[in-house]
FIZA-808733 format. One line per 4 residues: number of its first residue (from 1); for each residue z negated, x, y negated of C-alpha. Coordinates in nm, 3 decimals. Each point is the difference from the previous one (the first is absolute). Layout:
N
NUM	Z,X,Y  ...
% end
This chain:
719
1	0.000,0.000,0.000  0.070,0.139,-0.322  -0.263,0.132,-0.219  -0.056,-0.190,-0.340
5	0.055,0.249,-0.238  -0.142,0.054,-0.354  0.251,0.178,-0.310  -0.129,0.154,-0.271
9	0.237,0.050,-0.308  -0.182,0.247,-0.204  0.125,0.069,-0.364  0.006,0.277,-0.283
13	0.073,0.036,-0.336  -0.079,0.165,-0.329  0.177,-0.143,-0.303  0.252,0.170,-0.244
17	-0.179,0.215,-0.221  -0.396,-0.034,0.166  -0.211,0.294,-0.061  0.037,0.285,0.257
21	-0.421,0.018,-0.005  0.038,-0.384,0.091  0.262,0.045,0.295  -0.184,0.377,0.110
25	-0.330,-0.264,0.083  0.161,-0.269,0.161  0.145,0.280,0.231  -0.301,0.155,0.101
29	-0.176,-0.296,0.017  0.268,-0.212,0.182  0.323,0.095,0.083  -0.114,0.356,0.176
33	-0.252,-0.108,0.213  0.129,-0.360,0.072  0.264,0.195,0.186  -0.168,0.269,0.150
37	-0.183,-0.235,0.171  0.285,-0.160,0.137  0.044,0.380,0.143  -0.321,-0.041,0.143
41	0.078,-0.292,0.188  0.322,-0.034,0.202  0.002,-0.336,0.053  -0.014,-0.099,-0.360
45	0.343,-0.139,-0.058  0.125,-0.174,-0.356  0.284,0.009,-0.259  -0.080,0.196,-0.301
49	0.171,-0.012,-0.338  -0.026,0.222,-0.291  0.234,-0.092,-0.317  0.261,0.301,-0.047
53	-0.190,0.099,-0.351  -0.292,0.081,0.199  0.161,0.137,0.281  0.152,0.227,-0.271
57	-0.330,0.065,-0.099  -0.154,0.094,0.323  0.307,0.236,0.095  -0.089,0.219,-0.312
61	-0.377,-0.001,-0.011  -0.058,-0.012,0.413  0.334,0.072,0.141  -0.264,0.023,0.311
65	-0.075,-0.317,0.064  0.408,-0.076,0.070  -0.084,0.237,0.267  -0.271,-0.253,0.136
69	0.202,-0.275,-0.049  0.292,0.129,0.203  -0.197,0.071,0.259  -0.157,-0.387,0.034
73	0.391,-0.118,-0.030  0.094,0.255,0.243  -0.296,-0.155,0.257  0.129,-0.363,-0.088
77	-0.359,-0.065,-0.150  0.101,-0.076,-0.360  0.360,-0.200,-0.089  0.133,0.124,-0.399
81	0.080,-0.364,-0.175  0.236,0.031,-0.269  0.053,-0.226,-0.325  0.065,0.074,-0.360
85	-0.052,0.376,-0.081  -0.160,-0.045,-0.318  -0.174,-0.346,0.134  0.146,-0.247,-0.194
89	-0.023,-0.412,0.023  0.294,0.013,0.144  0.090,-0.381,-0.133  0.005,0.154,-0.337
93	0.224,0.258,-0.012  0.383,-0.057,0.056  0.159,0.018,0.333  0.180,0.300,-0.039
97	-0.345,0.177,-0.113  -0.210,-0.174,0.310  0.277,0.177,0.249  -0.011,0.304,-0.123
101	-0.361,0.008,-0.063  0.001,-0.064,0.384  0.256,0.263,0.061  -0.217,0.256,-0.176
105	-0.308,-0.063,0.213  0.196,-0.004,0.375  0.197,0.328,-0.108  -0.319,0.179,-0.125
109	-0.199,-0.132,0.324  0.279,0.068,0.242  0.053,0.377,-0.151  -0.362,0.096,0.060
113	-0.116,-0.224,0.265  0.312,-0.034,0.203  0.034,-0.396,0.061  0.166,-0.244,-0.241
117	-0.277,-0.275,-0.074  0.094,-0.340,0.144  -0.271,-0.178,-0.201  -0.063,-0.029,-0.361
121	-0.374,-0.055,-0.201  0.060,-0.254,-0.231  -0.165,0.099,-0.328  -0.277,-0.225,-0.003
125	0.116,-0.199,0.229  0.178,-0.231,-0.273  0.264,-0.205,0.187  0.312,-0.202,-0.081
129	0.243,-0.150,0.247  0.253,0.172,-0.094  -0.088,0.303,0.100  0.124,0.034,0.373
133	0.352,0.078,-0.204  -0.187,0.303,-0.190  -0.209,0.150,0.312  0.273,-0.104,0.314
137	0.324,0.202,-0.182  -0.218,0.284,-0.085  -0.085,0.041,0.406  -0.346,-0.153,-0.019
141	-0.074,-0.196,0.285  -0.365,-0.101,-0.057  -0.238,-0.107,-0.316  -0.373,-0.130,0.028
145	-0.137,-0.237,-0.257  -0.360,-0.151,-0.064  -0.073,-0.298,0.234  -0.005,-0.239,-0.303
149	0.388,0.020,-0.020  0.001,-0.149,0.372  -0.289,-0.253,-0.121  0.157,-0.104,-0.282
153	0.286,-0.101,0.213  -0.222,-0.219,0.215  -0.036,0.249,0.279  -0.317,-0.019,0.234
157	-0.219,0.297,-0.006  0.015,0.011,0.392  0.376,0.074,-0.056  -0.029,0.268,-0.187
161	-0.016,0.302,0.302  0.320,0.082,0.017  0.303,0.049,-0.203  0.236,-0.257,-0.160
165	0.406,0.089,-0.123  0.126,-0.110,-0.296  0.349,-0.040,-0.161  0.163,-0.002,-0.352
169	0.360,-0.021,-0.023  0.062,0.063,0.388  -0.262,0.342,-0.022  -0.261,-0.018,0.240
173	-0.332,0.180,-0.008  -0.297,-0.050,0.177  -0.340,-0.052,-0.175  -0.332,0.079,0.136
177	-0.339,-0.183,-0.163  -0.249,0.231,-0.079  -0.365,-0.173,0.001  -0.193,-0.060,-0.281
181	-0.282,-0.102,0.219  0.021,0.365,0.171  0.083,0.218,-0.312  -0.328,-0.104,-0.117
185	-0.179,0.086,0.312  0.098,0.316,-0.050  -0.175,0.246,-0.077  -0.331,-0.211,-0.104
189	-0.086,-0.219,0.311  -0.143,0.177,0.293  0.332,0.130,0.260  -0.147,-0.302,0.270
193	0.095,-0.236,-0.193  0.343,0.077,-0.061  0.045,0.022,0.391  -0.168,-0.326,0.018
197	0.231,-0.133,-0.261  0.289,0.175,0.207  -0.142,-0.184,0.374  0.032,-0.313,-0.200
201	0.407,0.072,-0.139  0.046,0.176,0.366  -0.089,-0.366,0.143  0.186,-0.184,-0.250
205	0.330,0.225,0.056  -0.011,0.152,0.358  0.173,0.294,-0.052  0.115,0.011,-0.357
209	-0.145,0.238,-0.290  -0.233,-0.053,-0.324  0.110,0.197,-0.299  -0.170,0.147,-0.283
213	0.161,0.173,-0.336  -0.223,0.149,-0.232  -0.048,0.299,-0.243  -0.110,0.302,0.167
217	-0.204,0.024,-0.316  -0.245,-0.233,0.122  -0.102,0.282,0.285  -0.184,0.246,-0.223
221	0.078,-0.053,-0.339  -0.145,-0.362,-0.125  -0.359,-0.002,-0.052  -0.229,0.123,0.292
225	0.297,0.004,0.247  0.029,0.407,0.008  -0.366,-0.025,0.138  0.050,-0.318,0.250
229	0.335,0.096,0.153  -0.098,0.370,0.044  -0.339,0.139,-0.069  -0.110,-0.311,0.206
233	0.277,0.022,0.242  0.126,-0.391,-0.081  0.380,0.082,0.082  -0.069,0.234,0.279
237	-0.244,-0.244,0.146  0.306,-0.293,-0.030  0.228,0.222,0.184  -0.292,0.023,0.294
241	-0.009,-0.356,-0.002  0.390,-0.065,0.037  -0.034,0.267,0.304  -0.284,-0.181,0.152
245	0.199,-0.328,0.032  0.316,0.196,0.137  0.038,-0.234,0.311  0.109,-0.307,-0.254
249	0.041,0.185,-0.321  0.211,0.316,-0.170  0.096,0.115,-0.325  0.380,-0.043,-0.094
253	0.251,0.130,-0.231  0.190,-0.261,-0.203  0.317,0.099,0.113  -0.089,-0.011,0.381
257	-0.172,-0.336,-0.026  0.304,-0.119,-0.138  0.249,0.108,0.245  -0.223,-0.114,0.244
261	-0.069,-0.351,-0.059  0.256,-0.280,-0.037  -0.050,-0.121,-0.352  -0.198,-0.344,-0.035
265	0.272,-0.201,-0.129  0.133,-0.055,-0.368  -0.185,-0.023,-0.310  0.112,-0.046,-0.350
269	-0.280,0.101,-0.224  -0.035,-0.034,-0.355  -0.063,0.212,-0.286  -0.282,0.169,0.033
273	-0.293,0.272,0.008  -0.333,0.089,0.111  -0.251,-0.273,-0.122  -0.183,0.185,-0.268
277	0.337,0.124,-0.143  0.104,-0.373,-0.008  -0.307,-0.043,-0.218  0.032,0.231,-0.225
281	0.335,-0.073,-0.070  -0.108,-0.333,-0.160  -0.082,-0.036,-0.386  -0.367,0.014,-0.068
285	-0.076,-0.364,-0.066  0.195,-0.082,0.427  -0.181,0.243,0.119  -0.347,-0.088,-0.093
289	0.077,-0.379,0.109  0.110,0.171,0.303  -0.306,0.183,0.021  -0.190,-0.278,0.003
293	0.230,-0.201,0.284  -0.082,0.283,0.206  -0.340,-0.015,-0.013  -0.008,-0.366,0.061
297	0.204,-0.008,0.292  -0.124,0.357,0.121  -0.174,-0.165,0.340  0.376,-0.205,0.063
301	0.234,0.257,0.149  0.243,-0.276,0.043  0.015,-0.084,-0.326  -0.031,0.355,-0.140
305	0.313,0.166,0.160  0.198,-0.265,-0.242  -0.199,0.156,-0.309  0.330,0.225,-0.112
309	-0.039,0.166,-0.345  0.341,0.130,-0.206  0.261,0.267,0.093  0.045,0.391,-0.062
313	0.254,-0.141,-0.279  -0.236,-0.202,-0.191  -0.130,0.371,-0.143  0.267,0.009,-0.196
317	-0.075,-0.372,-0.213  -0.372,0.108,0.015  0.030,0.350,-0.113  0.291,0.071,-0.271
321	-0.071,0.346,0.012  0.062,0.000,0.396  0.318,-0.228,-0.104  0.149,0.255,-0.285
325	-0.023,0.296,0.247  0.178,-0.183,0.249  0.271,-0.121,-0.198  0.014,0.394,-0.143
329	0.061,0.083,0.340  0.238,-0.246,0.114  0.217,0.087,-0.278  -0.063,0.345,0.057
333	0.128,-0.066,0.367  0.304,-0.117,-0.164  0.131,0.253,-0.201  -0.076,0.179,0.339
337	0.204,-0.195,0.139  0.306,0.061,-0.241  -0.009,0.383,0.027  0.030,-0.078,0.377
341	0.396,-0.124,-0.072  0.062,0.281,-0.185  0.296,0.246,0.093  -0.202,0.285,-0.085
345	-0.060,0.241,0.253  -0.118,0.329,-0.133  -0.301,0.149,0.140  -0.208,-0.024,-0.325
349	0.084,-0.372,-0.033  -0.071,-0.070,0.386  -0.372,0.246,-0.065  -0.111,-0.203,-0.319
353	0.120,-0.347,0.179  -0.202,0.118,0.281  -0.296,0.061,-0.243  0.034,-0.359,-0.161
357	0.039,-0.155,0.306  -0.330,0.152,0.134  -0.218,-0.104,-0.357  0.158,-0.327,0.036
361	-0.135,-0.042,0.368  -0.365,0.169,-0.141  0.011,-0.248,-0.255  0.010,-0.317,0.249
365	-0.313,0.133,0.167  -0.240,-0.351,0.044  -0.323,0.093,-0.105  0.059,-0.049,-0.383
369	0.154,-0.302,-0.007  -0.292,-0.193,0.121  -0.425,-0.079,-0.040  -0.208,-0.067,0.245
373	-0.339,0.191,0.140  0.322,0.214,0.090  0.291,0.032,-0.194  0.051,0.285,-0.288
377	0.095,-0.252,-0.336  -0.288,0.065,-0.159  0.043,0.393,0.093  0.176,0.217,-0.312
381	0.068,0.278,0.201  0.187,-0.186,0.245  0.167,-0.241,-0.227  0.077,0.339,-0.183
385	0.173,0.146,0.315  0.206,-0.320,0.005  0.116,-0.009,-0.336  0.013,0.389,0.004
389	0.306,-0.039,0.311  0.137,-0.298,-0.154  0.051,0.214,-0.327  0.127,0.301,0.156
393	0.258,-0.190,0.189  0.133,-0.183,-0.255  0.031,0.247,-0.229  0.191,0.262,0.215
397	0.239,-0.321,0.105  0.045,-0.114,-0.340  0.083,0.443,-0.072  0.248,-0.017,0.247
401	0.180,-0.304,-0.113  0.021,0.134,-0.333  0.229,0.243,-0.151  -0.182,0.070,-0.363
405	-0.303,0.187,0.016  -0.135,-0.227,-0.292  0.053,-0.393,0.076  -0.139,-0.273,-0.108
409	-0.011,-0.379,0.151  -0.117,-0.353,-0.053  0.036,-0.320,0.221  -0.145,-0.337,0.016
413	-0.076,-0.166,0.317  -0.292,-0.131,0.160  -0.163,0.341,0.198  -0.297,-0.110,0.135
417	0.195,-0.365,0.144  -0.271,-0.218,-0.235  0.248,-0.222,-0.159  0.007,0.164,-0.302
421	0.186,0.303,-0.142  -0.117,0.302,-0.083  0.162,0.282,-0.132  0.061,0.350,0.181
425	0.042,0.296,-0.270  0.114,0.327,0.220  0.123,0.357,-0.139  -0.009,0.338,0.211
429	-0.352,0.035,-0.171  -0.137,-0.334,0.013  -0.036,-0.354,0.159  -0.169,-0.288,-0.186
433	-0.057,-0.344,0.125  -0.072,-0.290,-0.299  -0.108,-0.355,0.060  0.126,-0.226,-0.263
437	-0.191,-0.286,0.182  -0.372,0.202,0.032  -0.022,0.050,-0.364  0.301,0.259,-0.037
441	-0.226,0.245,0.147  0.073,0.268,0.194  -0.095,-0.023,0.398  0.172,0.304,0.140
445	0.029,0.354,-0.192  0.156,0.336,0.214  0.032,0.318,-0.107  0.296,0.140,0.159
449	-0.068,0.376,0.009  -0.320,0.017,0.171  0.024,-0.303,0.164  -0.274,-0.174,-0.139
453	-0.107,-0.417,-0.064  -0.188,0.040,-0.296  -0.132,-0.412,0.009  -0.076,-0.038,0.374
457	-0.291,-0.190,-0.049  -0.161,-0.300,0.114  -0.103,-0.306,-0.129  -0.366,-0.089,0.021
461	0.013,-0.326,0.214  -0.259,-0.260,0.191  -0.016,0.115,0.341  -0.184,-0.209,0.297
465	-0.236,0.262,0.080  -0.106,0.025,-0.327  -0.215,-0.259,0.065  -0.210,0.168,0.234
469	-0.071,0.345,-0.282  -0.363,-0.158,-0.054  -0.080,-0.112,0.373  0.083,0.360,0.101
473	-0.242,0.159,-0.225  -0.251,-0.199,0.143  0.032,-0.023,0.370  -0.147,0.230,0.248
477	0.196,0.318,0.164  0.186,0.026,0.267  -0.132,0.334,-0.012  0.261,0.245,0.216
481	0.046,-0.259,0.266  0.395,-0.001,0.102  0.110,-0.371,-0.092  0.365,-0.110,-0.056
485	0.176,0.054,-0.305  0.005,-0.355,-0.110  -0.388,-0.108,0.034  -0.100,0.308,-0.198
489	-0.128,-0.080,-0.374  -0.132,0.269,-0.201  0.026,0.172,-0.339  0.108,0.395,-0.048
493	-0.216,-0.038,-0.345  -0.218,-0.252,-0.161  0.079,-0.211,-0.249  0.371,-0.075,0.051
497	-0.080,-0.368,-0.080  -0.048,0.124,-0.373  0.373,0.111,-0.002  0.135,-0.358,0.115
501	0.272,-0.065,-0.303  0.308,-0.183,0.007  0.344,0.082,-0.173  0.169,-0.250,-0.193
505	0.352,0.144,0.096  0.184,0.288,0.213  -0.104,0.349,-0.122  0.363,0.127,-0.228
509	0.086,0.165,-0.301  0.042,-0.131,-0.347  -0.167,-0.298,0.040  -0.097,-0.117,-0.326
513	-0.370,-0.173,-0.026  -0.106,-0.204,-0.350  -0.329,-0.106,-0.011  -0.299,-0.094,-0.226
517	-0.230,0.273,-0.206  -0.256,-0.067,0.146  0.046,0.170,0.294  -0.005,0.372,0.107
521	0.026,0.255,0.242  -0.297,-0.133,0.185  0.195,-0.314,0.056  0.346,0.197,0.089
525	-0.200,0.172,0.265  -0.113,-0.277,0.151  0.331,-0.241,-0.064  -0.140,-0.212,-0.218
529	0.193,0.014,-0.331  0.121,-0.370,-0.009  0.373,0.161,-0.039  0.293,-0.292,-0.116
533	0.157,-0.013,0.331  0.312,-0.133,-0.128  0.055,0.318,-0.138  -0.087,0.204,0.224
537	0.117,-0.155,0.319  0.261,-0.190,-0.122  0.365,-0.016,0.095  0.210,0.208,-0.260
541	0.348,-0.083,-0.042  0.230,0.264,-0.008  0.200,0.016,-0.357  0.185,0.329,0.048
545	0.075,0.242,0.245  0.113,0.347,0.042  0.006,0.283,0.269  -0.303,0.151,-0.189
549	-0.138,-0.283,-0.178  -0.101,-0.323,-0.031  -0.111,-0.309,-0.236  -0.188,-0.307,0.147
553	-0.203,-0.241,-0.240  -0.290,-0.256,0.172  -0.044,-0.292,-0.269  -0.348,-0.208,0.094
557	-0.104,-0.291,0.007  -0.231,0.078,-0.251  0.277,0.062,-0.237  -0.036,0.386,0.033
561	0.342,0.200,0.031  -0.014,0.353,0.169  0.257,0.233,-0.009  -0.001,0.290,0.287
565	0.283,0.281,-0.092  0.011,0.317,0.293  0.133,0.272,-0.015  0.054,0.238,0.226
569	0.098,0.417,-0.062  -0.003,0.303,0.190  0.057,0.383,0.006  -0.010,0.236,0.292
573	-0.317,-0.100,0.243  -0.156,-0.225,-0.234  0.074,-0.356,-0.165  -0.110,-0.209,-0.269
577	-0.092,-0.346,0.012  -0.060,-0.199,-0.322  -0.073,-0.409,-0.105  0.006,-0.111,-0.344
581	-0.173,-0.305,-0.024  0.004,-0.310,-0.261  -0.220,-0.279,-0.002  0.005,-0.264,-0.239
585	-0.246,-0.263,0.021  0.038,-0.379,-0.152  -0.378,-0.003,-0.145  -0.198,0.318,-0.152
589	-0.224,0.153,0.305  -0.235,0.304,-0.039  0.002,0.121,0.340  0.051,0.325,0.185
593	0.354,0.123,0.176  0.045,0.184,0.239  0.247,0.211,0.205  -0.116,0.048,0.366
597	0.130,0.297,0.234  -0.116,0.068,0.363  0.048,0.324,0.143  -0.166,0.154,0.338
601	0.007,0.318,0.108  -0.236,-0.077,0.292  -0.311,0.241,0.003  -0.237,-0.039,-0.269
605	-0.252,0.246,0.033  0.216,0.311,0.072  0.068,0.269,-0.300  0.335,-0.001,0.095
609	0.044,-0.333,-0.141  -0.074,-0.125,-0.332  0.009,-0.201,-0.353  0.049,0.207,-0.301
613	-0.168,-0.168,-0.313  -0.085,0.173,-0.362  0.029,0.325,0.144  -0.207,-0.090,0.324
617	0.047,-0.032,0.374  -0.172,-0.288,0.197  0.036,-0.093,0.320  0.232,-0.320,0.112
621	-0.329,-0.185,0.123  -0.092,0.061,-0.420  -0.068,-0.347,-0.184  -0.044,-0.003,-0.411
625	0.200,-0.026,-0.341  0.118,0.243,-0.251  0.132,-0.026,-0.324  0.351,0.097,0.089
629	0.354,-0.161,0.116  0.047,0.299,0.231  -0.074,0.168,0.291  0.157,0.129,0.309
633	-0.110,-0.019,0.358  0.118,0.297,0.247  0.039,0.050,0.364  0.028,0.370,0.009
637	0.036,-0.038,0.440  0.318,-0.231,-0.071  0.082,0.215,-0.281  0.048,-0.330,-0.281
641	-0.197,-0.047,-0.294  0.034,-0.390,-0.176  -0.023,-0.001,-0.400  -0.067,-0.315,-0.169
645	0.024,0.014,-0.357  -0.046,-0.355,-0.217  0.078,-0.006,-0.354  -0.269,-0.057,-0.216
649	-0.235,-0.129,0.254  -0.343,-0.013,-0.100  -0.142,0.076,0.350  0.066,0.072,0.360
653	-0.222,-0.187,0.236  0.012,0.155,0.377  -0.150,-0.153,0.336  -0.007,0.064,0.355
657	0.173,-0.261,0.253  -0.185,0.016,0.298  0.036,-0.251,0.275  -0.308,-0.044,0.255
661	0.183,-0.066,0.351  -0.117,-0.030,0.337  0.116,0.286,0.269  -0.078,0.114,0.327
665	-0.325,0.220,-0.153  -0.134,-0.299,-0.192  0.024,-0.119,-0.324  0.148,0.237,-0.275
669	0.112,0.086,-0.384  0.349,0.097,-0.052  0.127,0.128,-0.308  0.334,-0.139,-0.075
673	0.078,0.188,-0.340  -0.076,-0.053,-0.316  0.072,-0.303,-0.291  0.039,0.165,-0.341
677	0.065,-0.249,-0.268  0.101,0.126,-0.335  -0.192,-0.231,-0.287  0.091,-0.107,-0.356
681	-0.250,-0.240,-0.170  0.267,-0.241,-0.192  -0.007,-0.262,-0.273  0.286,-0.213,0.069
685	0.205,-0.252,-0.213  0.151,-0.264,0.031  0.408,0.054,0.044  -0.096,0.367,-0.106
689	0.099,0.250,0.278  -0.223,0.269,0.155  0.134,0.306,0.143  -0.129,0.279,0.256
693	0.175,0.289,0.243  -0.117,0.136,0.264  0.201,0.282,0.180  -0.114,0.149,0.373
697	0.178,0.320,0.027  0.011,0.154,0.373  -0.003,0.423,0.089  -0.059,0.216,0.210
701	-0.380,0.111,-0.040  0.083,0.302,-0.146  0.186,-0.152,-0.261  -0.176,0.111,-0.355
705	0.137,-0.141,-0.305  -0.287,-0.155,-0.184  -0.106,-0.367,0.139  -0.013,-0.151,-0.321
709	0.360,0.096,-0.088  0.272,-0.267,-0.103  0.289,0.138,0.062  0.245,-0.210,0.189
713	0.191,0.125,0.319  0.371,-0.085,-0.016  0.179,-0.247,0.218  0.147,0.150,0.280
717	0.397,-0.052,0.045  0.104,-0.310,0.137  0.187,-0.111,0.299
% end
């Protein structure tokens, strides 16, 4: 009688652009001994997959440990699983991207492993049906997905031991359910339970197979696992347990339970993902209803596996930040795809394609594009790393489709597929992305020669877990006990609570704030200013429009008219980016206006990094005023300095934006960059126009011409 067999699909990955320090720990704490153990133990079989970025990774800091892993490929113990190299969501990137993504990983695991993988990790395990026509073409024959996708479909749990095939457009591929009930045995119950739990699915399924896909993460390097699984011998003592029932029971690789078992039948699943990402996916006020419903109907497991939150797509409505950078990439992707047609065949042009191609693929790499207790949105660095491909590759396409050295370009269309325009300003030095409809502001700012997103910022928002700040900082430890990821709550400082503020609007350039005199920096800090919305979120129509420059007015319903007039200049490796303003109001109004810039330049308590006011450096995290329009703010390890310089401004008020997010450590402040608003105290009157500049010019941070100087950079030459 065949033996009911257990699979374990085991997974690794380090995003674009973590810290080396962050990826050294989790492998010595996880990925290093997880698989010497398996060395230990012969008869520990499972898939494994790493993502090609941190198989890259582990070839250049422990080209040793390929060694170790050849060997348990060589003895049939371990099966490589392929997928996207750089571990996208592979529903989000274009088709041609998703099969050469694919392409990337077999090649690289097939040149230093020796076998082509015939299964694919799906980045976090987000499913569409359509995706059988992706995986089947690119020679993947097997997937696994969360049990929920088979639930949602009205599948029995008792079904769910084997493996199913499924078909898009005549492409067949066969799915295996990985348990959630299982994944969170693992490694926190005691190993007799899971082999009870596995007599029960042997009796339900005589001879079939439970699966499990998890993060290999969870063995060493989430809190109090390191100790469990190893010091207290939790995963060695799991393997004994498996051998102890070897007369019913073995460990499998995917692979071979596949090609061993007939598959189940046919499902058709629906979109989906793992529960929690389902969750997260849904804007705050869902998700806290849905909170609730779970809690209520907690105790009815037939009711509960109907209890389906968003999908991986809804991160783009609920986070347009996550939404911009995708839209960045796909039509990075498609200027990609243009050079691909191109009769050019030198081997310079085929090197740099090569080199775009590669920062396009970095720049589709999941983790930034998303929030959860996972999920790197709220990251800089990482969002950095994105933006930081995303740049690179579109800048060496948009070199080789151009024959000037100095060009300059302007298009309106609707970039970030909102409904509404915006418009994309792009020269061999720059690329500048204005919102008419978000107050003609600013959301998107690149400096071409170093690569850099000077905005990348987030907006301060409501999250769910927000909610739970005040609870945490009042209920009892879980001390170093190992508990699962998602039942943790705890606080990496005290006090976070405090720093609980709200933005009225997306975090941009240029966006112009009027409000009363009786407020001040104290109430900028803390977003209270009681700005006139219409003006500063309003929806500018455009009046005029060049290659460099541009004219939109926003009249209110107030009866104020505002005039925004940019213009854009640049020399070699630096640009200039100016807005004259006009705003004439209906009725006399003694108020305060204001110009507000965002810039981040991520660290901000490093020396290297810095705002430069009245002949003084303070760090980014710095908050005050000063009596002058102008400062500049320098990155001297991405080599750009930012100088804003407003005419006749009475003050510059500067705050940190710091977000407090939840993350698998706890609780946590984020710096996002800085808000510096430029401040003229103003008698208006009525029908009488007020005007105000403000000009942001952009170097390299060696660049040393005085930072209050005026002089204007020329316009470069048209094309």
């Amino acid at each position: 009688m065949q033996k009911f067999q257990l699979v374990l699909l085991v997974h690794g990955h380090q995003p674009v652009g973590n810290f080396d320090d962050v990826i050294e720990r989790a492998y010595q704490l996880s990925y290093l001994p997880f698989v010497k153990l398996l060395e230990k133990i012969p008869s520990a079989r499972m898939g494994l997959h790493f993502s090609g970025c941190l198989l890259e990774w582990i070839e250049h800091r422990h080209p040793e440990y390929f060694e170790l892993l050849r060997e348990l490929v060589r003895r049939d113990q371990v099966e490589m699983i392929g997928g996207g190299y750089y571990e996208p969501i592979l529903i989000s990137i274009p088709h041609d991207d998703r099969a050469e993504q694919i392409e990337r990983l077999g090649d690289y695991i097939q040149e230093h492993f020796d076998k082509r993988p015939r299964g694919a990790w799906l980045t976090e395990r987000v499913w569409e049906p359509q995706l059988p026509s992706t995986l089947a073409p690119a020679g993947i024959e097997y997937t696994l997905v969360d049990d929920n996708h088979f639930l949602g479909a009205g599948f029995e749990p008792s079904q769910l031991h084997g493996s199913y095939i499924t078909e898009d457009l005549g492409s067949c591929l066969r799915l295996i359910p990985g348990l959630k009930s299982f994944r969170y045995l693992l490694p926190y119950r005691e190993p007799s339970e899971t082999i009870s739990y596995l007599r029960t699915a042997a009796a339900e399924q005589a001879g079939g197979f439970a699966a499990m896909g998890d993060d290999i993460e969870k063995f060493g390097v989430w809190p109090g696992t390191y100790e469990l699984c190893y010091t207290k011998g939790w995963l060695e003592n799991f393997y004994r347990a498996i051998e102890a029932n070897s007369d019913w029971l073995e460990l499998a690789t995917p692979g071979v339970a596949v090609r061993s078992h007939q598959a189940l039948g046919l499902a058709e699943l629906p979109a989906a993902s793992y529960n929690e990402m389902m969750e997260w996916s849904l804007p705050t006020p869902a998700r806290l209803r849905f909170e609730k419903l779970e809690k209520e109907f907690a105790s009815r497991p037939d009711v509960e596996i109907f209890l389906r939150g968003g999908i991986w797509r809804s991160f783009m409505a609920k986070y347009s930040e996550a939404n911009l950078m995708h839209k960045k990439m796909l039509h990075v992707s498609e200027k990609v795809r243009k050079l691909a047609l191109s009769r050019r065949r030198g081997a310079s042009f085929l090197e740099q394609r090569e080199r775009i191609e590669t920062n396009l693929f970095r720049g589709q790499c999941n983790d930034s594009y998303w929030h959860g207790v996972f999920g790197g949105l709220y990251s800089p660095h990482l969002r950095t790393a994105v933006w930081r491909a995303l740049i690179e590759a579109e800048t060496l396409a948009d070199h080789l489709s151009h024959r000037e050295t100095h060009w300059t370009k302007s298009r309106e269309f609707d970039f970030d597929s909102d409904g509404r325009d915006e418009i994309y300003f792009t020269s061999n030095v720059y690329s500048a992305l204005l919102s008419p409809a978000d107050g003609a502001s600013f959301c998107a700012l690149d400096y071409r020669p170093g690569y850099v997103a000077l905005i990348n910022s987030l907006t301060r928002r409501v999250e769910a877990y927000h909610s739970r700040l005040k609870s945490s900082s009042t209920a009892p430890s879980n001390g170093d006990a190992a508990v699962s990821i998602h039942d943790q709550v705890k606080s990496k400082e005290p006090g976070l609570e405090k720093l609980l503020r709200y933005d009225h609007w997306n975090r941009s350039c240029f966006r112009v704030l009027v409000f009363p005199r009786d407020k001040g920096f104290t109430q900028y800090a803390e977003l209270d200013l009681d700005e006139h919305r219409g003006i500063a979120a309003g929806n500018y129509r455009v009046m005029q429009m060049g290659l460099h420059d541009v004219a939109l007015n926003c009249e209110d319903a107030d009866g104020w008219m505002v005039i925004k007039r940019f213009t854009l200049g640049q020399r070699e490796r630096e640009f200039e980016l100016s807005c004259d303003l006009e705003i004439t109001p209906r009725a006399a109004a003694s108020v305060y206006i204001g110009m507000e810039n965002v810039v981040n330049f991520l660290a901000p308590d490093v020396p290297d990094r810095y705002i430069e006011l009245q002949g003084q450096r303070h760090p980014l995290r710095w908050q005050g005023t000063a009596s002058s329009g102008s400062l500049r703010v320098t990155d001297q390890w991405q080599d750009v300095t930012v100088s804003i310089s407003a005419h006749n401004a009475e003050e510059t008020w500067i705050a940190p934006i710091e977000t407090v997010s939840e993350s698998e450590e706890g609780f946590e402040r984020v710096y996002q960059g800085s808000q510096i608003l430029s401040v003229w105290p103003v008698q208006l009157k009525p029908g009488v126009t007020w005007r105000g500049r403000v000009s942001m010019r952009v170097t390299k941070a060696d660049f040393s011409t005085a930072q209050n100087s005026a002089e204007k950079l020329p316009v470069a030459a048209t094309v």
